[in-house]
C-alpha positions as CSV (number, residue, x, y, z in Angstrom):
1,X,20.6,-31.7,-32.9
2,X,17.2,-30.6,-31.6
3,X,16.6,-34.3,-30.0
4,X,19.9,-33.3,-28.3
5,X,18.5,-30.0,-27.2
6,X,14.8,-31.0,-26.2
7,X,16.8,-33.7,-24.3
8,X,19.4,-31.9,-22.2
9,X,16.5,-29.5,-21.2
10,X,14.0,-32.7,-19.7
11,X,17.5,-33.8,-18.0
12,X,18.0,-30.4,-16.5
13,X,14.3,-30.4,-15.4
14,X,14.2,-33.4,-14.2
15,X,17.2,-33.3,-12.2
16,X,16.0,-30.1,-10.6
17,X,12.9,-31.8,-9.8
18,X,14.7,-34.7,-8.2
19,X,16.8,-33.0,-6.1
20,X,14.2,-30.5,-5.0
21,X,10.8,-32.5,-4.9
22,X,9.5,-29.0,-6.1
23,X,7.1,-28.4,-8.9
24,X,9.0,-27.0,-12.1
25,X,7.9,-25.1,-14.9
26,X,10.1,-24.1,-17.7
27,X,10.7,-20.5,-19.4
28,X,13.0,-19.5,-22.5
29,X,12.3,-15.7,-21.5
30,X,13.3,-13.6,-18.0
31,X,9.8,-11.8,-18.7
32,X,6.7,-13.3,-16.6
33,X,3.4,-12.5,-16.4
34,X,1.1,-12.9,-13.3
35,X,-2.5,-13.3,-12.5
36,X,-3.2,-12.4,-9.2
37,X,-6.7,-13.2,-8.5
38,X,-8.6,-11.0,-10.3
39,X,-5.9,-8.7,-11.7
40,X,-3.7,-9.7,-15.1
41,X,-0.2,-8.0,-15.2
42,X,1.7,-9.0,-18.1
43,X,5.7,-9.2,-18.4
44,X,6.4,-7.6,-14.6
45,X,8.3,-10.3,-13.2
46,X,11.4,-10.5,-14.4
47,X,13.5,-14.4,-13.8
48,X,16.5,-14.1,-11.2
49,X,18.4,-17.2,-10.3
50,X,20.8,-15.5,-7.7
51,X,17.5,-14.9,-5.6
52,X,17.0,-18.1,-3.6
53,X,13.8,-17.9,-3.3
54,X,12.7,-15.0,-5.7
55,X,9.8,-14.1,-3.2
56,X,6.3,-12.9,-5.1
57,X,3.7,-11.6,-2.0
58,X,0.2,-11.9,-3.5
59,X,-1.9,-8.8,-3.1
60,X,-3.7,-8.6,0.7
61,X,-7.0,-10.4,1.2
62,X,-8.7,-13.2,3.5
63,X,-10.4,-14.7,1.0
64,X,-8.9,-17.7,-0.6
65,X,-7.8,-16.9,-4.3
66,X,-5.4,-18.4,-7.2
67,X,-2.2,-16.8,-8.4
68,X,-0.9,-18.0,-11.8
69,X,2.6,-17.3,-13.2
70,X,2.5,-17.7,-16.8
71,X,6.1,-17.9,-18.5
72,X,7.0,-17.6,-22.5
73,X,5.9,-21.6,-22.7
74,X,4.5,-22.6,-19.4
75,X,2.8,-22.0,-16.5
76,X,1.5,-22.9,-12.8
77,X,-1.6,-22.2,-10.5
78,X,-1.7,-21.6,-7.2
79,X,-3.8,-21.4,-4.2
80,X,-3.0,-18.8,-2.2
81,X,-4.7,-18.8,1.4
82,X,-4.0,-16.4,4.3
83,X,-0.2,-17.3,5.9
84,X,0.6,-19.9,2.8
85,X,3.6,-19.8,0.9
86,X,4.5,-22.2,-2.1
87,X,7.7,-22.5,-3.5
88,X,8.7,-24.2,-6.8
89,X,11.2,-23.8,-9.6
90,X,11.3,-21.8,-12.7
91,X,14.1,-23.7,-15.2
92,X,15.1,-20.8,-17.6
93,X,16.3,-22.0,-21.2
94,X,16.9,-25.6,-20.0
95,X,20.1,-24.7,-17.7
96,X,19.3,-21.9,-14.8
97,X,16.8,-22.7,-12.0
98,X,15.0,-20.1,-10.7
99,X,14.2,-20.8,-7.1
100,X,10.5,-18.8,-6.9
101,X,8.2,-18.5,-3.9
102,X,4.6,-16.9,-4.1
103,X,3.3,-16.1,-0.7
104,X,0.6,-15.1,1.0
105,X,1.3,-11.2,2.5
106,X,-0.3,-11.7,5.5
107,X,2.5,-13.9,7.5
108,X,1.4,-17.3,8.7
109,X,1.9,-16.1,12.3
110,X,-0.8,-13.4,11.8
111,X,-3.0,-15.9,10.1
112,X,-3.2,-18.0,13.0
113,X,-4.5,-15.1,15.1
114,X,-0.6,-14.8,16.9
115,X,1.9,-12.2,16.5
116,X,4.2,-9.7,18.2
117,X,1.4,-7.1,19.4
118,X,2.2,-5.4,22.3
119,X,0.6,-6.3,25.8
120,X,-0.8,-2.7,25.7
121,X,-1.7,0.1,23.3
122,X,1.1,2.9,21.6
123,X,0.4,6.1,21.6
124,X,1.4,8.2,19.0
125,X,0.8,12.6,19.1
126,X,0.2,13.7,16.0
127,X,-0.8,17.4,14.2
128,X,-2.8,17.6,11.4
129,X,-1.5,20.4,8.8
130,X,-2.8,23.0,6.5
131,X,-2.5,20.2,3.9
132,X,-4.7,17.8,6.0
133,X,-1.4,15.4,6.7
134,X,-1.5,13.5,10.0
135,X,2.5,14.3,10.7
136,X,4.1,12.5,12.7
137,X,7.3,13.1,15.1
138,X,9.6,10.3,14.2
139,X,13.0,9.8,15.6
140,X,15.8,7.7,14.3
141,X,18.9,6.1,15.8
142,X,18.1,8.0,19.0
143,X,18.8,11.4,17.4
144,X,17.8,12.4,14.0
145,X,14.3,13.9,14.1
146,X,12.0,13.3,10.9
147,X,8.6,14.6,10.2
148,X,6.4,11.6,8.8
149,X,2.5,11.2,8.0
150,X,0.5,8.6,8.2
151,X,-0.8,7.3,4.9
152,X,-3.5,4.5,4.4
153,X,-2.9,4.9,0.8
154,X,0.4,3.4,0.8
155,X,3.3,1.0,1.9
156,X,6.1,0.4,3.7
157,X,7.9,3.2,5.8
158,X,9.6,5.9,3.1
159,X,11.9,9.1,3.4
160,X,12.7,11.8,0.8
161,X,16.1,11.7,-0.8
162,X,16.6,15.2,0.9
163,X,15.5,14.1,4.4
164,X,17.7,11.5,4.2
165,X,20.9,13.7,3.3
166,X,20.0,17.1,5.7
167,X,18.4,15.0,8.5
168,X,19.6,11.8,9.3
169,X,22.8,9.5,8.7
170,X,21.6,6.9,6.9
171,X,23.5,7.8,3.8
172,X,27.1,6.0,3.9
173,X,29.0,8.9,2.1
174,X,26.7,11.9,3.4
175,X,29.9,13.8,4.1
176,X,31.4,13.7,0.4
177,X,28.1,14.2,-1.1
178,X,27.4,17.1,0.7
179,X,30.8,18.8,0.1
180,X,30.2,17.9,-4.1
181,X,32.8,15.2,-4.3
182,X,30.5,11.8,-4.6
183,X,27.0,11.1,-6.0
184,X,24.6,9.9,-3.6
185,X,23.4,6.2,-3.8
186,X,20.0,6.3,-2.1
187,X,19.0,2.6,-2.6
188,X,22.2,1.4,-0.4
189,X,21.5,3.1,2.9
190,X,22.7,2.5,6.5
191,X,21.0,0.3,8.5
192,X,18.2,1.3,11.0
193,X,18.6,0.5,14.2
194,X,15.7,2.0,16.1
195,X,12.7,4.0,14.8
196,X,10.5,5.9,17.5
197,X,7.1,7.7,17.2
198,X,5.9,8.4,20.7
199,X,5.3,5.5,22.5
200,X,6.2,3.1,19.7
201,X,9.6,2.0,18.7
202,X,10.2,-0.5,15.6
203,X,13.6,-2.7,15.9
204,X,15.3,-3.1,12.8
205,X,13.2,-1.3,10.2
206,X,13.3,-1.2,6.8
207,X,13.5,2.2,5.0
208,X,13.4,3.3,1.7
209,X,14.3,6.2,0.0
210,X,11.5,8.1,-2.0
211,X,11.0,11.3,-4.3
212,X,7.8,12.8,-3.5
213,X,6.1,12.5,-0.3
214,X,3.0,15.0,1.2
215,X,3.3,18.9,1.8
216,X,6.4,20.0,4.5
217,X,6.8,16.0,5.2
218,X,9.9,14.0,5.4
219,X,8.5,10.8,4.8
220,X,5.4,8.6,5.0
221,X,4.1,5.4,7.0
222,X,2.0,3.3,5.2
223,X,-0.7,1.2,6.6
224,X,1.2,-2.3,6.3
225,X,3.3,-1.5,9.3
226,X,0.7,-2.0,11.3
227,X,-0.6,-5.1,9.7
228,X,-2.7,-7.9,12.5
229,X,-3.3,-4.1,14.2
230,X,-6.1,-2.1,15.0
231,X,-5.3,1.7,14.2
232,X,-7.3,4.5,16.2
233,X,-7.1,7.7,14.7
234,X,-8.8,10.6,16.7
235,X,-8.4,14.1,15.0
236,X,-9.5,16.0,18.0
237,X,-7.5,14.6,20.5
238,X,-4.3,14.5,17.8
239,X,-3.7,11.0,18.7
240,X,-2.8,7.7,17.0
241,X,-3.1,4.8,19.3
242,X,-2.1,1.9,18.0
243,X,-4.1,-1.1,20.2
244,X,-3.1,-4.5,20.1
245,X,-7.1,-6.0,19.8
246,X,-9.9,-4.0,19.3
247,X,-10.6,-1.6,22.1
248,X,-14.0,-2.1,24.3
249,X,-17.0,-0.5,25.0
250,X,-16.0,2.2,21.8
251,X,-19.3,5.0,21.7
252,X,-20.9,6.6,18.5
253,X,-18.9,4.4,16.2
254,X,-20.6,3.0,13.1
255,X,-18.9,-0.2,11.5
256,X,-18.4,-1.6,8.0
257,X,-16.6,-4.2,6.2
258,X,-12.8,-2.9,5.1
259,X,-12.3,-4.1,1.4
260,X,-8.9,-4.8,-0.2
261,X,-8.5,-3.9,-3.7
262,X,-4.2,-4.5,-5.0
263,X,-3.6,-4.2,-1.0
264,X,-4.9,-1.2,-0.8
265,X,-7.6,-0.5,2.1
266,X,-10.6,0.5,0.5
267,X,-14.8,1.3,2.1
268,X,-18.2,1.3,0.3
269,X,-19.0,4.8,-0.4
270,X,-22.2,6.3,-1.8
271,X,-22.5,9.5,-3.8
272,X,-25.6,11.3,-3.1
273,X,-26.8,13.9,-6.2
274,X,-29.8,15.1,-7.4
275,X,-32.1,12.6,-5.8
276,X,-29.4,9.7,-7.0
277,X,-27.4,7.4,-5.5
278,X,-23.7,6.4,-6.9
279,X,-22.2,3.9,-4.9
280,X,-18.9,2.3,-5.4
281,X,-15.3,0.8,-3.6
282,X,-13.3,4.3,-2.1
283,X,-9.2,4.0,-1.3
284,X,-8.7,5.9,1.8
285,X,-6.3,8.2,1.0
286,X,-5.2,9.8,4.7
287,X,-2.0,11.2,2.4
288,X,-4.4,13.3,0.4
289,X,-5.5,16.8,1.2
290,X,-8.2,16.6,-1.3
291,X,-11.6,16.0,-0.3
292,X,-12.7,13.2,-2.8
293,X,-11.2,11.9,-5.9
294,X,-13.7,10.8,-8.5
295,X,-12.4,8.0,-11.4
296,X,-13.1,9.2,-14.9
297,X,-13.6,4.9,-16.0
298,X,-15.8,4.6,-12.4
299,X,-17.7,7.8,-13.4
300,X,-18.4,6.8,-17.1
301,X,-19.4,3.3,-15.9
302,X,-22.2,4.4,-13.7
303,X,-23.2,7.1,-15.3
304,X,-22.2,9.9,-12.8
305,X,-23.1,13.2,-13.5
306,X,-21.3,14.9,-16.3
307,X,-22.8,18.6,-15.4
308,X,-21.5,19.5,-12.4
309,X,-19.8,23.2,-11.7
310,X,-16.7,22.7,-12.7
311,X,-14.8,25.6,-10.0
312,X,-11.3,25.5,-11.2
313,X,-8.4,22.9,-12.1
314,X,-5.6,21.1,-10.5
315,X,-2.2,19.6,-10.8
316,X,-1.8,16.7,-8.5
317,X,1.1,14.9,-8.2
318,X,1.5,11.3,-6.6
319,X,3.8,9.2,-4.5
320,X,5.3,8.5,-7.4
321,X,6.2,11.7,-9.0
322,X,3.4,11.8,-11.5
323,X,1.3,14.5,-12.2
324,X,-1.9,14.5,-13.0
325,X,-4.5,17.6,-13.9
326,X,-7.8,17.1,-12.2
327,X,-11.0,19.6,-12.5
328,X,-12.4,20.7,-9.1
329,X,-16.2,20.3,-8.6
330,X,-18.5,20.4,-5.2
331,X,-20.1,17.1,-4.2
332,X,-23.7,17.8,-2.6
333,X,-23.3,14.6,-0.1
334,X,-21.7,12.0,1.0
335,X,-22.5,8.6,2.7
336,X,-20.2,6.9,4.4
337,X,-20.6,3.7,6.9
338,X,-23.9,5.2,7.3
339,X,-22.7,8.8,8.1
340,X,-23.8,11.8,5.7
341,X,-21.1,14.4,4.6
342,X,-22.2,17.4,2.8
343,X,-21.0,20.2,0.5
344,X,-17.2,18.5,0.0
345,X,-14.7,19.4,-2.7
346,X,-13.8,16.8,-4.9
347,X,-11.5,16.3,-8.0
348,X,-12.7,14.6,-11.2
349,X,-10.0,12.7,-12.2
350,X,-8.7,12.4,-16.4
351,X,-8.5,9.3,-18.2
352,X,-5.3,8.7,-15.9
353,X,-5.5,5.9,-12.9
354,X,-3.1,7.0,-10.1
355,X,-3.3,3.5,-8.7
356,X,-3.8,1.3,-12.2
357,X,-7.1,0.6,-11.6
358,X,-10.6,2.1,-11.5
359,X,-11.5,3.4,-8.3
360,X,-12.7,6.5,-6.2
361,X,-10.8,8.1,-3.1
362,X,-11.8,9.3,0.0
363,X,-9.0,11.8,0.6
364,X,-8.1,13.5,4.8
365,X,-9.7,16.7,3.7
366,X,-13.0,14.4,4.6
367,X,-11.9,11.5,6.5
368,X,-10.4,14.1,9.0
369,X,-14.8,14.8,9.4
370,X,-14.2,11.4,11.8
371,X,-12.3,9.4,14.1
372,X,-11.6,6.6,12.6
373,X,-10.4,3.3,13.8
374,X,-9.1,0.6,11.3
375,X,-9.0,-3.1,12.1
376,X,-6.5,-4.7,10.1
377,X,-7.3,-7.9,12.6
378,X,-10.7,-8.6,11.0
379,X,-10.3,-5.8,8.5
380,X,-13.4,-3.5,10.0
381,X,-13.6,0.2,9.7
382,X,-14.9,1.9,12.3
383,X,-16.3,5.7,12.0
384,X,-17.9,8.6,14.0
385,X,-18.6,12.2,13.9
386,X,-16.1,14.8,15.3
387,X,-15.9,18.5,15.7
388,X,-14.8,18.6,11.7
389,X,-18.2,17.9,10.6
């Protein structure tokens, strides 16, 4: 009976295989874990065969890197290189194939130095709040009007459950639930036709529906919508422009190499206390009010200083809806691609990671010091001075 078994399982693999001329791999279990270069995440990929392909996007980096998807009894490595894609099959408990693609998440079209970038730059106006949040005037469908800010920390273009049911009509039954007779349903929304921010209008866009977002906002853009981009943010002028290659003849900028840590854009930072230097990776967090946010595993680590003033305590809460108490303390200085900030507030993190891993964040209440501009074509940050300093 188990010959019978083990060999109506190689027949179903191998007839996959055949008729596909993809790799296979086999799995008894819907729960797969995934090694994505450096970082290990066990069981968080759960086996669909009604996906066709079930698509995984590695994290964002240039550099070439392996991705291994590691099943109950099998597994499969692959080379992941900026605008690849692999597809193979997953053949759950001998009968289901699981058609699976891992791909690279920068598109093949912007790996090859192409894409859909405008002929000239966008202009976007923006204001910068008491909470530090660059927000946005967004307008939807031609007549709902959204406030969003711009977030480097995060993904994807998002509106609170509330925006979407006072502001705009994305919501199929807004009318019932409004008037209490239906619940709403906020992954199923209407379709988008036309999002515009100042000079800049997206066809088509994707948005999602999200819980928390920052102070007085109605949303959040992250930093992936303007992927193969370069992003100029000037906080004196109030003004994202959004350029299609890296503007000329830029004055009183310093440059240094943007890192990617989980997709997140991240800069080399340097604490500067009592005579010592502390350097380590910073996510730039341009959704954050807070002026730095020091990792308690980072801290321990390097040794950073356990005796500074602590001035007070915080709640924070994230993207997410997590909340998270952090003790305020004053930073003497801070360097930055080469630039040195003084006196700014920061928050020592507890043994919680807001972002799974260990690392510090360089929140607007500095960053708004500069005018920045990101390159997210040959990932370069780009800093100077402005009347915030």
């Amino acid at each position: 009976m188990k010959f019978l078994a083990l060999l109506l399982c190689w027949f179903f693999v191998a007839r996959a295989s055949a008729q596909l001329s993809l790799p296979v791999i086999r799995a008894n279990s819907k729960s797969v874990s995934i090694r994505d270069g450096a970082f290990f995440d066990k069981d968080t990929w759960s086996l669909n065969p009604a996906l066709r392909p079930d698509t995984y996007s590695a994290d964002r980096m240039r550099e070439a890197k392996y991705v291994t998807f590691y099943t109950d009894v099998d597994s499969i490595r692959v080379r992941v290189t900026p605008g690849s894609r692999f597809d193979f099959v997953i053949v759950y408990q001998g009968k289901d194939s699981c058609f699976t693609r891992i791909e690279s998440s920068i598109s093949p079209v912007l790996a090859a130095g192409g894409g859909a970038s405008p002929a000239k730059p966008d202009t976007i106006p923006f204001k910068l709040t008491a909470y530090s949040a660059i927000a946005v005037r967004a307008i939807i469908d031609g007549h709902d009007t959204v406030s969003m800010h711009f977030d480097l920390s995060a993904f994807g273009l998002h509106l609170t459950k509330d925006a979407i049911l006072h502001r705009t009509a994305l919501l199929p039954n807004r009318e019932e639930v409004l008037a209490g007779s239906a619940k709403p349903n906020y992954r199923k929304l209407n379709e988008v036709s036309t999002l515009r921010m100042g000079t800049l209008t997206w066809h088509d866009p994707v948005i999602a529906a999200t819980d928390v977002t920052a102070h007085e906002m109605d949303g959040r853009i992250g930093w992936d919508v303007f992927e193969g981009k370069v992003v100029e943010l000037n906080y004196e002028r109030g003004i994202m422009v959004i350029h299609p290659r890296m503007p000329r003849g830029v004055k009183g900028y310093k440059r240094s190499k943007l890192d990617f840590i989980r997709s997140f854009p991240c800069a080399a930072g340097t604490f500067l206390i009592g005579g010592k230097e502390y350097s380590g990776d910073f996510l730039l967090d341009t959704g954050s009010d807070q002026g730095l946010l020091v990792d308690s595993s980072w801290a321990v680590q390097n040794h950073f200083p356990a005796d500074l003033p602590v001035t007070g305590t915080q709640v924070v809460r994230d993207p997410r809806g997590r909340n998270f108490t952090m003790r305020k303390v004053t930073i003497p200085a801070v360097r930055l691609n080469g630039f040195v900030a003084t006196q700014v507030p920061a928050m020592l993190m507890g043994a919680q990671q807001p972002v799974g891993f260990p690392v510090n964040c360089f929140g607007n209440g500095l960053l708004r010091r500069y005018d920045l501009i990101v390159d997210f074509q040959k990932d370069e940050l780009y800093l100077r001075p402005n009347a915030n300093s």
